[in-house]
Every structure is written in C-alpha cells, then in structure tokens.
C-alpha positions in Angstrom: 137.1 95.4 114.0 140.7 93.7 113.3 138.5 90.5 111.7 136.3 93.1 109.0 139.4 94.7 108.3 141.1 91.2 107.2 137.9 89.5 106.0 136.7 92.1 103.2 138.6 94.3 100.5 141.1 96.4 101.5 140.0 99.4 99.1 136.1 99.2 100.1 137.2 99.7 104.1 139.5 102.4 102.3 136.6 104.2 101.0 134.7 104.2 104.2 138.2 105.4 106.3 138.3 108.5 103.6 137.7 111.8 105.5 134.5 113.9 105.2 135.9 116.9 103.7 138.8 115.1 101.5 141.5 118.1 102.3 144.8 117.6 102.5 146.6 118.2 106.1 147.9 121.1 106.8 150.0 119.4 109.5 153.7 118.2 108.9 155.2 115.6 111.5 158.9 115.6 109.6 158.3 112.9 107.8 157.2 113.0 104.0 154.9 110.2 103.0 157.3 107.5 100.9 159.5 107.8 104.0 156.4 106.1 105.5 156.0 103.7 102.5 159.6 102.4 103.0 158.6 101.6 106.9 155.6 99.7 106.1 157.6 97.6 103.4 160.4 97.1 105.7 157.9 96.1 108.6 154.9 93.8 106.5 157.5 92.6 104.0 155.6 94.0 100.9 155.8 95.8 97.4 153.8 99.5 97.5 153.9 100.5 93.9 153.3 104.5 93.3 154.4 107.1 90.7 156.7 109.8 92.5 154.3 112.7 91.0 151.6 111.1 92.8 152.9 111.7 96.1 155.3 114.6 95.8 155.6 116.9 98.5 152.9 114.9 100.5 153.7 114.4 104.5 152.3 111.9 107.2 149.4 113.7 108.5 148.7 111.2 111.6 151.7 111.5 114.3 149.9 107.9 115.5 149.6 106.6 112.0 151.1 103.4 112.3 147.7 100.7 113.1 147.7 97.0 114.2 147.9 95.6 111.2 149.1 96.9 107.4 145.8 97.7 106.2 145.0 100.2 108.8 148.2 101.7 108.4 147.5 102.4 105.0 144.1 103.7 105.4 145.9 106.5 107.9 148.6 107.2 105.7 146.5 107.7 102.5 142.7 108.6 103.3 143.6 112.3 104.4 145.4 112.8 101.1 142.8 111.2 98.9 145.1 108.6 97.8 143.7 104.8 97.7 145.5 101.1 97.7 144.3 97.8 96.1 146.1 94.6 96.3 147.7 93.5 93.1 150.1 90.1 93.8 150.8 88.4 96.6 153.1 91.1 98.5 152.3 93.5 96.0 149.7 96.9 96.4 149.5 99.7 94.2 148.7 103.3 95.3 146.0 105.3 93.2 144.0 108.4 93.4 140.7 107.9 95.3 137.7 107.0 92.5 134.1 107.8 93.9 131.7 107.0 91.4 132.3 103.0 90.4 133.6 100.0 91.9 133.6 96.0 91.7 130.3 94.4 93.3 132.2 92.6 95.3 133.6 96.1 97.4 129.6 97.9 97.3 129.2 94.4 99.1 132.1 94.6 101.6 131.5 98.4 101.9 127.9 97.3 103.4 128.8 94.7 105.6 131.4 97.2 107.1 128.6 99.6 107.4 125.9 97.0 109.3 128.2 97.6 112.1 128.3 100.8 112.4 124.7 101.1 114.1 122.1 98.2 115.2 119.2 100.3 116.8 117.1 103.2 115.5 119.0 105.6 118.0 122.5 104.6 116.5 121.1 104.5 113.1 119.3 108.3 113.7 122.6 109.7 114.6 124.5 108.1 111.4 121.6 109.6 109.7 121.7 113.3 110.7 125.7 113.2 110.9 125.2 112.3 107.0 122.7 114.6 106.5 124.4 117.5 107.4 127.6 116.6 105.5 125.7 116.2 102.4 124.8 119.0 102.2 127.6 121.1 103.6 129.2 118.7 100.8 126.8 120.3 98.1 127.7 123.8 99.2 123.5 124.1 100.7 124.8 124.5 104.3 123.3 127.6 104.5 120.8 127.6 102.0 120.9 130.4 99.2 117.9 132.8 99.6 115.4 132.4 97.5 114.7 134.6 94.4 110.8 134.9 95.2 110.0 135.4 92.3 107.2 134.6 90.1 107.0 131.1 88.6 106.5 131.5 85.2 103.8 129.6 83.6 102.6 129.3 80.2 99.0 128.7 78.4 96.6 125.5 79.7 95.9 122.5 77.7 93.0 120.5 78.7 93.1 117.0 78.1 91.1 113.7 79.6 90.9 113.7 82.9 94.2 116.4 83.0 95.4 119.6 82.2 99.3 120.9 81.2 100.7 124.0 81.8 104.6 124.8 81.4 106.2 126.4 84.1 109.9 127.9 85.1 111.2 128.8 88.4 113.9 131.0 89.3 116.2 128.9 91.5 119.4 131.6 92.0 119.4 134.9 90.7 119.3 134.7 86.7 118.8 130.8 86.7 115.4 128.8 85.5 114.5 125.3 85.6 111.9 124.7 83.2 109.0 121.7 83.4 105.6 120.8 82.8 103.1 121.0 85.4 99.9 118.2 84.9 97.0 119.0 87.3 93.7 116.5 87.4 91.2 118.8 85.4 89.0 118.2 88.4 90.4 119.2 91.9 88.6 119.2 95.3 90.3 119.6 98.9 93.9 119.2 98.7 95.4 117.0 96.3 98.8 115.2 96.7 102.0 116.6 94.5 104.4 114.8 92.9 107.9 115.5 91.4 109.7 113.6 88.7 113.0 114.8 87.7 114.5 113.5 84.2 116.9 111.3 83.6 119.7 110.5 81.5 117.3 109.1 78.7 117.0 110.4 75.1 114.4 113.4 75.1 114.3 114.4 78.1 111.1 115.5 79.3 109.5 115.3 76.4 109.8 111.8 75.9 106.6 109.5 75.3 107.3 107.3 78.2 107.6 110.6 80.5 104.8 111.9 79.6 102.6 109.1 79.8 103.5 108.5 83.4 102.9 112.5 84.2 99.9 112.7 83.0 98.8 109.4 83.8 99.6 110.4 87.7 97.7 113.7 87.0 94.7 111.6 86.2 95.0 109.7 89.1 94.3 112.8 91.5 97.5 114.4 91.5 99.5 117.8 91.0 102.9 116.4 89.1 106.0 118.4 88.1 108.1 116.9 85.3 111.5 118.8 85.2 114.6 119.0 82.5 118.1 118.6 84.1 120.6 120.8 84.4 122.1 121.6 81.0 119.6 119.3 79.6 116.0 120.9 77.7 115.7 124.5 78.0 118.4 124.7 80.6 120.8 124.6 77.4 119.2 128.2 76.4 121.6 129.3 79.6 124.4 127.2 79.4 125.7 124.3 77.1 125.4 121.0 77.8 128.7 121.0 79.1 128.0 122.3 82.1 125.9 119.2 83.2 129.1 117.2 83.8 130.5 119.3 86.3 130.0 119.1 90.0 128.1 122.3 90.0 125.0 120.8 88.2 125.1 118.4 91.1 124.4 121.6 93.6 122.5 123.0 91.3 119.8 119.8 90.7 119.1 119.3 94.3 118.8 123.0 95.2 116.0 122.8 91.9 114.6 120.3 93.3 113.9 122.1 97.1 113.0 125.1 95.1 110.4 123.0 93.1 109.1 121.8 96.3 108.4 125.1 97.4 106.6 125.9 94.9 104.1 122.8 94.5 103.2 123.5 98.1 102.4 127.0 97.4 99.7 125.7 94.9 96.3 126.0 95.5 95.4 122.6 96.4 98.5 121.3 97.2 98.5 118.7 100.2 101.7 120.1 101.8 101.6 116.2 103.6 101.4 114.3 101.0 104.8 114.9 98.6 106.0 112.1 96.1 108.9 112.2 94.0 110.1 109.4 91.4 112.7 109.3 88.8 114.8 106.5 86.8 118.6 106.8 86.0 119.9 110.1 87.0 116.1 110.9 88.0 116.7 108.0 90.4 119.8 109.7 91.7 118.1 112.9 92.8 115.2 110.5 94.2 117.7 109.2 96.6 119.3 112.4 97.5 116.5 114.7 97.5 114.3 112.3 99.6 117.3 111.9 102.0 118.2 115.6 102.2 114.7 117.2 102.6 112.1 115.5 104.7 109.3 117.3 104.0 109.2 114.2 100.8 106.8 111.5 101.8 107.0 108.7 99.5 109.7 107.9 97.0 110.4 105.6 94.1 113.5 105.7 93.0 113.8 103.7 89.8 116.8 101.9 87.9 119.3 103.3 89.9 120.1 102.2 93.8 123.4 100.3 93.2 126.3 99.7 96.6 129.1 99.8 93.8 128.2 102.3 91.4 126.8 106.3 93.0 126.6 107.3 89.0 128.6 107.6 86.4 127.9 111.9 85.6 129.3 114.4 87.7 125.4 115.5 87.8 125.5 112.7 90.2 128.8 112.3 92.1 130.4 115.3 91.3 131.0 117.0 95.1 131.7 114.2 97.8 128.8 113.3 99.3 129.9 109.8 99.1 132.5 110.6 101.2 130.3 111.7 104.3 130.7 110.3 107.7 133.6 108.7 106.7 132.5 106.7 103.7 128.7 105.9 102.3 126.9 104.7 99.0 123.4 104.9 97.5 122.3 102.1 99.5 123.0 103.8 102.7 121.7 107.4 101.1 118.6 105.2 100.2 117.9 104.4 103.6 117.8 107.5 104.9 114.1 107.6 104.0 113.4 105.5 106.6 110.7 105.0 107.7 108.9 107.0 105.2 107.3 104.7 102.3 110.3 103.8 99.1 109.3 101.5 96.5 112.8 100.5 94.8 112.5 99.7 91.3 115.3 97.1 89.5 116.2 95.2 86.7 118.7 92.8 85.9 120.8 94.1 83.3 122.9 97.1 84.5 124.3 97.8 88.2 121.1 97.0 90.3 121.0 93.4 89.4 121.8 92.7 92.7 119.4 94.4 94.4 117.0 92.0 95.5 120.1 90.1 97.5 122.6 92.8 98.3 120.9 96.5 98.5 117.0 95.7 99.3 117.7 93.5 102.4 120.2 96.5 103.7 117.4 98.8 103.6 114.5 96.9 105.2 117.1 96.0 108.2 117.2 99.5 108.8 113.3 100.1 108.5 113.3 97.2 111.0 114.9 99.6 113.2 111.3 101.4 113.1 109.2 98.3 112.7 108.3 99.5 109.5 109.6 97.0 107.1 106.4 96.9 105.0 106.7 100.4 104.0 109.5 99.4 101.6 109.6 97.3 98.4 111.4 96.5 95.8 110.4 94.8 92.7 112.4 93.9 90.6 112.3 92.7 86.4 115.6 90.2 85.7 114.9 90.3 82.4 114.9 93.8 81.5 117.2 96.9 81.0 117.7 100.2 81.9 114.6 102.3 81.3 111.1 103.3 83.2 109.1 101.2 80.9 105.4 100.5 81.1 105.6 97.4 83.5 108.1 99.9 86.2 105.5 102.3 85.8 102.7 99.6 86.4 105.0 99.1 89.9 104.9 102.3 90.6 100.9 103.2 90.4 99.4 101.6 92.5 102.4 102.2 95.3 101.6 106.4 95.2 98.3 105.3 95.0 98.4 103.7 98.1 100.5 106.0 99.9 99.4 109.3 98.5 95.6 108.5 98.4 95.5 108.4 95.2 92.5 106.9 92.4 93.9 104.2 90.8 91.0 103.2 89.4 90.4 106.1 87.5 93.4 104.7 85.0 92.3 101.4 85.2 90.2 100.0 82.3 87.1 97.0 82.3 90.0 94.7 82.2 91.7 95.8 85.8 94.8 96.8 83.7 96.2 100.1 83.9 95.7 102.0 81.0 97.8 104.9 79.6 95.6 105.3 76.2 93.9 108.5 77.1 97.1 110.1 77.5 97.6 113.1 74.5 101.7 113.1 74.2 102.0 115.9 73.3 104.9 117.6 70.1 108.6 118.7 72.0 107.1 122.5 71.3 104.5 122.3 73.4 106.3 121.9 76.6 108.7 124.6 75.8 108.5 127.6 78.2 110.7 130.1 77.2 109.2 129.2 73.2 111.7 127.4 70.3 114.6 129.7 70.4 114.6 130.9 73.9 112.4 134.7 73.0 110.8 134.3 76.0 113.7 134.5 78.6 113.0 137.1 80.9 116.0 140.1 80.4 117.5 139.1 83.9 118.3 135.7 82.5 121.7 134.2 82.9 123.1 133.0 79.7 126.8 131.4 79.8 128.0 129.1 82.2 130.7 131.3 83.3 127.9 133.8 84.8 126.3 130.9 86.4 130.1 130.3 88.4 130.3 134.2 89.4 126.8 133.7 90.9 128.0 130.2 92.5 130.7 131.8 94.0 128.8 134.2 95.7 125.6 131.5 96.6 127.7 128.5 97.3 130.9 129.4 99.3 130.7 127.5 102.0 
C-alpha cells in the first residue's frame, strides 16, 4: 500500500480515500484542522497553502489521523470534510475543495491502478460490486424506491412505415411528472421480441434528430420494440420545467428513476421479451448506459457510446450531480462500466474528446474484470481515432450487428444486395410528429406538474433518504 501511495498522484488516491456519504464529522477531538496543518509542516518540512474561509471552523475528525507517511495524513485530515490536496512545488501543496466531475488523464489512470488492487477474483470483485451498488443508489436518493404512479402510459396515434411503426408515448414517473419518447415497434411481431432503450444525449435536437431516429427505427426494423426518450429538462420535459433544471443534481435522480420506470413499461408490452433488454446511448445517453445498466440488472446488453472516460464522469450535473462517484470510497465510469460484467457491453470510442484512451487505459480494465467470469469475449470496444464526439453512421454500424448478436436480432433485414447496412428506408420524420403532449403542451393531463419548484416539494417527499 505505502509503494501506490508514493508511486501515483497524490489527489487521484485522494479521490478514492473520500468517504461515501461526503458529511462532515460531527466529532471534535480539540483540535481544529490548521492546528493539524501546522503539525504536518513542522513534521514533513512542507508548504500547505489554504484560504482561512476554506477551513473555518473545521476540526480533526480522525483521533488516529496522523498515517505513515504525509500523503495518508492528508487524505485523513481532508477526505471527511470534502477538502482535496495537489502538489504544487517541491515542498509546496495547495488545499482545494473536492471536484468530481473532471480530472488530468494521468489521475483517471492512477485512480485505476489503485483500484486493480482492490479485488483480483470474481468473489472480491462481486462484493466491490454490490457495496457500490447499493451506495449508488442510496447516493441518488432510490434507496427505497418511490412507488410507482401506475398509471396509464400515454400514447399517441400509429404511423406505419417500412418494416416499422411509431407511436409517441409518456409515462408518469412521480406523481405529476412525464417523460415523453417515441416508441418504434417492427410492423410485424411474432413470439416475443427483444426491447431496447436509448436515452438522448447532450446533442442538438434531442430526440428528434435525424441520426436518432434513423438508428430507432432502424433497430425497430431489425425485430425490435425500441424506446427513444428526451432528457430531463430537455424536449417536452421543458413543458414542466425549464431547462434549468437539467443542471441540477435532481435531473440526475430523476433520469435514472425514468429510466427503471421505462423499463417497466416495455416489459409490460405485449410481446416484450422480459430476457432480452438493450439499452444504448452516446454522450449523456452514454452516461445513463453506464449507470442504468449497473444499477438495474434486469438490462442485458449495453452499448454505451462516446462516453466511458477514468478522468472525466461528465461534465452536467445530469451526470455527476449526487456522488455516486464517491461510493465505496472513490470510483469512476470505468469501474461503474464494469459492473455489467459479465453481461454483453460493446464500448464505443473515438479519438477526439476524453475516451481517446480507451483502447489502452479503460477497455483493458474492463475485460480484466470479465476475466474474473471467463467471459472476456462478451465485451468490445471499437474504437474510430479519427473521429469526434457524435453516434454517427459508422458507431451505429458497430453497434448493429452487436444487439443483433446478443438480442437475436435480424440484421439482415437492414442489410442491402451489397452486405452494407442500410438506413434508406427510414421515414425521419418533422419535430411535431414525435410530440406527445402536441406543440404547445394542450395535451398535458390536469394533474401535470408544471414549475420546477413543484417538482422539489414532490422530491422532498419521494427522495428523502
């Protein structure tokens, strides 16, 4: 332990020694916390720079505080007050305020080889995994789950297409509150069919972009039921609050709880294969990917896109708002990635934003731990160097044939004389189509929520653990 504490970055082992919960102590030994400071200088012969307001009225919280060596020291002083160091001279560290979401390559990296000692057999990893788990979601205030509404889905008129039909659908996720999407069916089903979700992204349009719908209907073709859904305070969510209310850490709660709930209801579909669930998403879409597929196991097969990063967990409080990163006493997407082992994850990357370093860094942590299962085929990663930050037509071309093979579905039935994929017959359709709740929100039902501040009143109430 002593050699990974001096070997790699002092603030990524800080971010793994940060508490679950992130509360300050209660406890007071007698003495405050730059009487502590003024020991550790006197005793390591360095510089801890710090503005007074920063630590005010803070005490030591750890009566055995004091570690072998300086870093540890810190780490107890700091991490129960969510207070974090980096080095900045020679003798010289600077104290901070814990940041979650973004980091330097170089600590995702350390961060990882810290955590490939934490567990080296399916039994250690299993516990690690449930331990996480559970803090996630006590984390996201879903530890208990709200009740369900049991409501009535709302769904809107049926366009047939080629080989798929549309209908647009809302379901009541909390009392008052709708998330809105577009449900694409094959027009022909027999037996049970496979369901897919796909939540949105942080891309221009939304769900009503060209490229999402191509791939939803495209799926649909394919042989299965897929649900394309508008973030929270994105689309038609904005007829119930502004978009302001997507960057706070209550859109976080409220996306993954939509995203249960919308599992729920594609298994309640006639048709629906309750064992075989997909879910892919890029950007922010990639983000609940991860989390959902970690948090709720009844998902099969994921493809999270443009997203999985050891250094950067998102930069919207959609995605990092509550601390889920700081579960079991420090993790990152990589980790949270993993925890679909050994269930089938294609991981889709590119080389121009923070998963350019997937192929080296993040994919080779995940297939050690589906190792653990001897499972190491059922994850991939493929990866595009030369482009950017989308879920363009050659990710998508990944992705097809992956749920095909996993979900049993017919990939041939989008694959023209050529043996390329082929997305032509698709009818993208105008933004008004895929409203549900019509242009200027007339079709809200009366019980509809419609400010933020009711949404909070009904949070309080829902999510108070």
């Amino acid at each position: 332990m002593k050699e990974i504490l001096t070997k790699y970055s002092l603030l990524a082992i800080l971010l793994l020694a940060t508490g679950v919960e992130g509360k300050l102590w209660a406890q007071e030994t007698g003495d405050r916390l730059p009487a502590a400071f003024e020991q550790i200088e006197a005793e390591y012969n360095v510089d801890l720079r710090y503005e007074g307001g920063l630590v005010k009225d803070l005490w030591v919280s750890d009566k055995d505080w004091q570690g072998e060596e300086l870093q540890e020291s810190l780490i107890s002083l700091l991490s129960p007050h969510y207070l974090m160091f980096s080095k900045a001279g020679e003798k010289q560290y600077v104290i901070k305020k814990f940041e979650v979401d973004r980091r330097s390559p170089e600590e995702g990296k350390a961060q990882l080889e810290y955590l490939s000692h934490r567990y080296d057999d399916r039994q250690s990893w299993e516990q690690r995994s449930e331990l996480l788990r559970q803090c996630m979601l006590q984390s996201l205030k879903l530890s208990p789950l709200p009740p369900n509404p049991n409501s009535d889905p709302i769904i809107t008129n049926k366009r047939t297409y080629d080989g798929y039909t549309v209908e647009n659908v809302a379901i009541e996720t909390v009392p008052g509150l709708y998330v809105a999407g577009s449900l694409y069916r094959p027009s022909k089903m027999q037996g049970k069919v496979p369901v897919i979700l796909s939540p949105n992204g942080h891309f221009n349009g939304g769900r009503y972009r060209e490229d999402q719908q191509l791939r939803m209907a495209t799926l649909a073709r394919m042989g299965a039921m897929v649900f394309s859904y508008d973030l929270f305070g994105w689309g038609e969510s904005q007829l119930q609050v502004d978009s302001k209310a997507h960057r706070t850490p209550l859109a976080m709660t409220i996306q993954i709880l939509n995203g249960m709930r919308i599992v729920d209801f594609l298994t309640g579909l006639q048709h629906a294969d309750s064992t075989r669930i997909g879910i892919t998403g890029g950007s922010g879409g990639g983000s609940q990917t991860m989390l959902l597929t970690a948090l709720d196991n009844r998902i099969d097969v994921s493809v999270p896109v443009v997203m999985l990063s050891s250094y950067f967990n998102g930069g919207c409080l959609c995605e990092s708002g509550r601390p889920v990163h700081l579960c079991g006493g420090g993790t990152n997407n990589v980790e949270i990635a993993a925890m679909a082992a050994p269930r089938p994850q294609l991981i889709i990357s590119d080389g121009n934003d923070w998963t350019a370093d997937v192929p080296e860094i993040a994919f080779p942590y995940v297939q050690k731990i589906y190792r653990f299962y001897g499972k190491e085929s059922r994850v991939e990663n493929k990866h595009f160097p030369t482009e950017g930050h989308d879920y363009g037509p050659s990710k998508r071309v990944a992705m097809y044939p992956f749920l095909a093979r996993y979900l049993g579905l017919n990939l041939e039935a989008v694959t023209n004389e050529k043996g390329n994929i082929d997305e032509s017959a698709v009818r993208v359709e105008d933004e008004s189509e895929l409203y549900v709740f019509g242009e200027d929100g007339s079709r809200l039902p009366e019980q509809a929520i419609c400010s933020f501040e009711a949404l909070q009143k009904i949070a309080a109430k829902y999510f108070s653990n």
